[in-house]
C-alpha positions in Angstrom: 73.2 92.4 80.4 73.9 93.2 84.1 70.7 94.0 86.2 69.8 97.9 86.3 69.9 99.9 89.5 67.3 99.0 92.2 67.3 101.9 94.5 63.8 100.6 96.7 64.3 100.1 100.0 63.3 96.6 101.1 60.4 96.3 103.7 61.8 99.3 105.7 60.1 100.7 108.4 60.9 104.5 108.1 60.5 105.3 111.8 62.3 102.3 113.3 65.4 102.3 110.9 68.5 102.4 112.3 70.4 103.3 109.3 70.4 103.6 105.3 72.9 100.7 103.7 73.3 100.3 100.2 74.2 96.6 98.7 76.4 96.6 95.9 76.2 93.5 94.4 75.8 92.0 90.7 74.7 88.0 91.9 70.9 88.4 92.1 70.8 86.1 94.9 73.7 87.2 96.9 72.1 90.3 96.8 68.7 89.7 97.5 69.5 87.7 100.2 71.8 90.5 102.1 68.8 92.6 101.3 66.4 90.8 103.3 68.3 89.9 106.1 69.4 93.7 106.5 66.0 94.9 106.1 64.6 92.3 108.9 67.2 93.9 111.2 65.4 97.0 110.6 67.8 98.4 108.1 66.8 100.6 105.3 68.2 98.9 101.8 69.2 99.9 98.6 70.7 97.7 96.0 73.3 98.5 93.1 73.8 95.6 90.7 77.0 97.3 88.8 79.9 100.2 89.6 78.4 102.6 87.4 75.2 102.8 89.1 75.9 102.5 92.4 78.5 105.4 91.6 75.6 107.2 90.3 73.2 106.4 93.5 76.0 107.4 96.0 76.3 110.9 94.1 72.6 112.2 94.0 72.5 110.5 97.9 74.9 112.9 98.6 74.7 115.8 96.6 77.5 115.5 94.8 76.0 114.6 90.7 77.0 116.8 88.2 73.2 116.1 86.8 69.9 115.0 87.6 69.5 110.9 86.3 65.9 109.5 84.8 67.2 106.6 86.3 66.5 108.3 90.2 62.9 109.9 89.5 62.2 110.0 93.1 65.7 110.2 94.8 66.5 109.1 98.2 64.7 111.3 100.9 67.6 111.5 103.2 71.3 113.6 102.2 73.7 110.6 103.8 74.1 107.0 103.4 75.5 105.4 106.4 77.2 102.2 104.9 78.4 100.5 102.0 78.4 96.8 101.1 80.7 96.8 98.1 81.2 93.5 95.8 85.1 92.9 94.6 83.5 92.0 91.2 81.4 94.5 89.6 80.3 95.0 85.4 81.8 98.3 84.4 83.4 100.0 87.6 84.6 97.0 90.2 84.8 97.8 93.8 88.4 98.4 94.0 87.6 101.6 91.3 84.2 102.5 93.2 86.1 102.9 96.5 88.9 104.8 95.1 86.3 106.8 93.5 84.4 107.1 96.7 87.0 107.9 99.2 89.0 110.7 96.3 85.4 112.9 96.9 86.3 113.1 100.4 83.2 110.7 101.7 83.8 109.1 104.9 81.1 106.8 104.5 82.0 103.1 106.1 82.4 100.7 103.2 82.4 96.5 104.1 84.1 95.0 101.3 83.1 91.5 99.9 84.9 89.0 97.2 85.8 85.8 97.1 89.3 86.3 97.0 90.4 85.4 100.5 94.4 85.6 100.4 96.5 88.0 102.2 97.0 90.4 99.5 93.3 90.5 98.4 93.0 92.0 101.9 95.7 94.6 102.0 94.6 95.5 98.8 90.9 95.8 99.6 92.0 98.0 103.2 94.7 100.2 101.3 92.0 101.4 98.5 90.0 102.7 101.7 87.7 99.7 103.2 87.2 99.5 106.3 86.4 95.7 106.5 86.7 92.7 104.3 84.8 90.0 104.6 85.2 86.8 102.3 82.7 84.8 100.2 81.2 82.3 101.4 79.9 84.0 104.3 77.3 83.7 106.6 74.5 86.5 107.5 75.0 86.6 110.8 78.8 87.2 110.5 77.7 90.1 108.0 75.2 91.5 110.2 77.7 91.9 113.1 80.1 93.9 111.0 77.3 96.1 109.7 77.1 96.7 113.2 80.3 97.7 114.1 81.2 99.7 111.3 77.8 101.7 112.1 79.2 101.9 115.7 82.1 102.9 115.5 81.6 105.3 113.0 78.8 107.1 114.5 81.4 106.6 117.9 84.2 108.5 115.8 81.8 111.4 114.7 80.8 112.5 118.2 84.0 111.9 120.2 84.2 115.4 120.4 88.1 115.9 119.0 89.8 118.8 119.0 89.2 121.2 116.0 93.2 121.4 115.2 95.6 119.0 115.7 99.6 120.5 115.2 102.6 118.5 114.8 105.4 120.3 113.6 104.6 120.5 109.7 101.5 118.1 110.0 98.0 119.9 110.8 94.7 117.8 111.3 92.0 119.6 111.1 89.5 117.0 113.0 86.4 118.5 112.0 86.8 119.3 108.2 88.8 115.8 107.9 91.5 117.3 106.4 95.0 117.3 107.0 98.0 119.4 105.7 101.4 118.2 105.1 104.1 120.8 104.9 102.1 123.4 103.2 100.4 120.5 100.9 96.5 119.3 101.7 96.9 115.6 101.4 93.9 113.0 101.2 94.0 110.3 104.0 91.3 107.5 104.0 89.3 107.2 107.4 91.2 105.2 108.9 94.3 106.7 108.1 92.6 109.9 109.3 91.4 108.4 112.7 95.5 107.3 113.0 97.1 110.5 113.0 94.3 111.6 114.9 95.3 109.6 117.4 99.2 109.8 117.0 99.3 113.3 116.8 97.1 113.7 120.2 99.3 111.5 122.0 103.0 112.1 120.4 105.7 110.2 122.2 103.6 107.4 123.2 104.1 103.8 122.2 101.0 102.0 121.1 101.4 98.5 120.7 99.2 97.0 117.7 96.3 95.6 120.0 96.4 98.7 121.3 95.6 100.7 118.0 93.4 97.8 117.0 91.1 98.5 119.6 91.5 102.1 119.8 90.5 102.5 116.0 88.6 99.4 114.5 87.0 98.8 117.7 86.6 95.6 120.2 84.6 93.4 117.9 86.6 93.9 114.8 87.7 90.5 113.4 91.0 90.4 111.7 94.7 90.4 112.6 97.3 92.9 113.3 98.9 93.2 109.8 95.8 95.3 109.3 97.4 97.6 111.6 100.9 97.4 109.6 99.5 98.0 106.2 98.1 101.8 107.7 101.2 102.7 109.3 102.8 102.0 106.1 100.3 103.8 103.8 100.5 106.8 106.7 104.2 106.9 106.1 104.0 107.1 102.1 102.0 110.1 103.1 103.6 111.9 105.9 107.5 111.0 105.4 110.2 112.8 102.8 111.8 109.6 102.9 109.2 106.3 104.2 111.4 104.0 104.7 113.6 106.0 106.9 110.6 108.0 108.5 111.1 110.4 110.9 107.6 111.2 112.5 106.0 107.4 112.6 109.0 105.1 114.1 108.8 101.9 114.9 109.6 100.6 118.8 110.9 97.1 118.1 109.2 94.6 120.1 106.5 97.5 121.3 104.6 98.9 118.3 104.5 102.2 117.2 105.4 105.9 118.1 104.5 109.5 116.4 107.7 112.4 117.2 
């Protein structure tokens, strides 16, 4: 039987933390072990050992349960997590579902993803359900701790860069406060980063931005990964924002330069 919900926080030190993570992870170790080492960086922790109740913690964290669980008697004091650490390989919803689920609610939340599935695909896969990082088993803590850290950054970076409330591009809005977008009449759901994108498109149209470019502008200086990161979210923007994708007429491609919006 997989290990019930743990929802304690771990040795946290209410008025030093620097933010509320939750571990989703169903290898006991694994996850005791990410536990500890987050809560000695002064991290508030909870744990998940399954989908279903990490699902379950994520919803009365933020509101958003349809009803009150015996399994929460005393639920978490604050409204907002600020990060996810998300397992591939979950009993009853896995972490591809849980993110999908997650990110479909409209919650913005950073989410690292973990598996030991290391190819390419895994990846996309992992990015185009709506993480913002993927890191592979076997991993070490300091590596984990450092994208905690920029995730958190750049995140709390994104929420107070002061954008403009509405964003206009011919039949596109963006409207940057209520992280919504319309498409030709049609509200359409974009995943944070493919939020932050046409954000960032749509402020600066004509512009070429090469991929380093977007790469630093959006996942930040410290992100570790490659370009194709930036290709798979162009692509996913177009299936969103173009009649026809592959001959798109608002995102083109400048051969040998990157990318341009109009």
């Amino acid at each position: 039987m997989p290990t019930a919900l743990t929802a304690e926080s771990k040795n946290a030190q209410p008025n030093m933390k620097l933010g509320r993570l939750l571990i989703v992870e169903d290898e006991d170790l694994i996850r005791d072990t990410i536990a500890l080492t987050l809560s000695e960086e002064g991290y508030e922790v909870l744990t998940a050992a399954d989908g279903r109740s990490a699902l379950e913690l994520i919803q009365n964290a933020t509101g958003k349960s349809n009803h009150s669980s015996s399994r929460f008697p005393n639920p978490p004091d604050s409204t907002k997590l600020d990060l996810i650490i998300l397992d591939l390989m979950l009993p009853y919803i896995n972490g591809l579902d849980l993110c999908r689920l997650v990110r479909r609610e409209g919650n913005s939340i950073p989410i690292l993803m973990l598996s030991a599935k290391g190819t390419e695909t895994d990846r996309v896969v992992g990015l185009e359900v709506g993480a913002d990082d993927y890191l592979t088993k076997p991993f070490g803590m300091r590596e984990l701790v450092a994208r905690c850290r920029a995730l958190l950054r750049r995140h709390q970076q994104f929420q107070t860069s002061g954008q403009a409330p509405t964003l206009k591009f011919q039949d596109i809005t963006v409207f940057s406060q209520e992280c919504r977008v319309t498409v030709r009449g049609e509200e359409v759901n974009f995943s944070p980063k493919e939020f932050k994108l046409l954000e960032l498109f749509i402020s600066h149209t004509k512009r070429v931005w090469s991929r380093d470019q977007l790469l630093e502008k959006i996942w930040g200086p410290d992100f570790i990964g490659d370009s194709k990161t930036v290709d798979v979210h162009i692509r996913w923007l177009r299936e969103k924002l173009e009649v026809d994708p592959s001959n798109p007429e608002y995102l083109v491609t400048v051969r040998g330069f990157g990318y341009r919006f109009g």
